[in-house]
N, C-alpha and C positions, 0 to 999 in steps of 0.2 A: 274459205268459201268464195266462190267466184260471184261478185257483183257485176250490176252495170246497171246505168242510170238513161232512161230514155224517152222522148217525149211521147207523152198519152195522144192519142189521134184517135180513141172512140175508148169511152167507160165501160168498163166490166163490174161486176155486182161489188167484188171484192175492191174498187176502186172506190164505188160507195161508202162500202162500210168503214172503209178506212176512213174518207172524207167527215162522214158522223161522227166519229171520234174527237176530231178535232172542231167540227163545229155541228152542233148538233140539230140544226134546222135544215130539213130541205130544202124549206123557200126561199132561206140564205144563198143556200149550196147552189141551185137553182138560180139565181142572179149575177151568181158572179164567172160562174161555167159558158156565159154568150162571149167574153171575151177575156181571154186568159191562154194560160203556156201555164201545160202541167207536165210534170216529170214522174214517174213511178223509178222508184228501186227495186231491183230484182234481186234475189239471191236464188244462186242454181235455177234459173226458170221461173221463180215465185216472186210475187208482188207483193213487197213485204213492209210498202215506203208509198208515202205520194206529198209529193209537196206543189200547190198551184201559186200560180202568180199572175197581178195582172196589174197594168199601167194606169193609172190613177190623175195625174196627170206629166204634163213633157217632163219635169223632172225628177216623177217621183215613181217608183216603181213598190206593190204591196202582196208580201206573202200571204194570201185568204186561207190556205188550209197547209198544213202539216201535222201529218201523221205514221206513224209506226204501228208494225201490227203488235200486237201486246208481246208475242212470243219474242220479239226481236229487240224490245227496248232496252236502253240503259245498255245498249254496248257502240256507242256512237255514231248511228246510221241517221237519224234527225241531222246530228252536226255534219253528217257528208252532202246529205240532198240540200242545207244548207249553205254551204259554203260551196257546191258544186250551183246553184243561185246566182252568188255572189259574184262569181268568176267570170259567169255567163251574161251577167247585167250590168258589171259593174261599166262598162262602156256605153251603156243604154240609160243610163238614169243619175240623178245624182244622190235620192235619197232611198233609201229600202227601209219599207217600213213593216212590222210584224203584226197583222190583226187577226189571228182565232177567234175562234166562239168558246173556245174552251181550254185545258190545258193539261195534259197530264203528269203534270210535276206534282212532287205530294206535300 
């Protein structure tokens, strides 16, 4: 399957729903979307991923949402829009810290 990981620059519904998932308040969702860097995963054209991020402060950089869409979990796409993060911040931050609203590990 052909992936690619690429920054969000305006939400589509299906970037909502995803964002629910992992935390399930709008008014959360909503506070933290004024300042943030969000990535979507695509497979074949589909948004099937979104992980956002936002700087907390100079040293600390905090994943707010990651999510997968149900049909695609448990086969290591969470672990790529993560570490594909990691890559991206690791010279921007010194700490990366992981806050959801929720979690779908069982």
């Amino acid at each position: 399957m052909n992936s690619k990981i690429s920054r969000i620059t305006g939400y589509k519904l299906k970037h909502h729903k995803l964002m629910l998932e992992a935390d399930p308040s709008l008014k959360s969702i909503s506070t933290y979307l004024k300042n943030y860097d969000a990535y979507s995963l695509k497979i074949n054209n589909q948004d099937i991923g979104i992980i956002v991020v936002m700087k907390t402060n100079p040293l600390t950089m905090e994943i707010m949402n990651l999510s997968i869409d149900e049909h695609f979990r448990n086969k290591h796409y969470g672990t790529k829009l993560l570490k594909f993060v990691i890559d991206k911040f690791q010279n921007k931050c010194k700490f990366l810290d992981i806050c959801t609203g929720s979690t779908s590990l069982e």
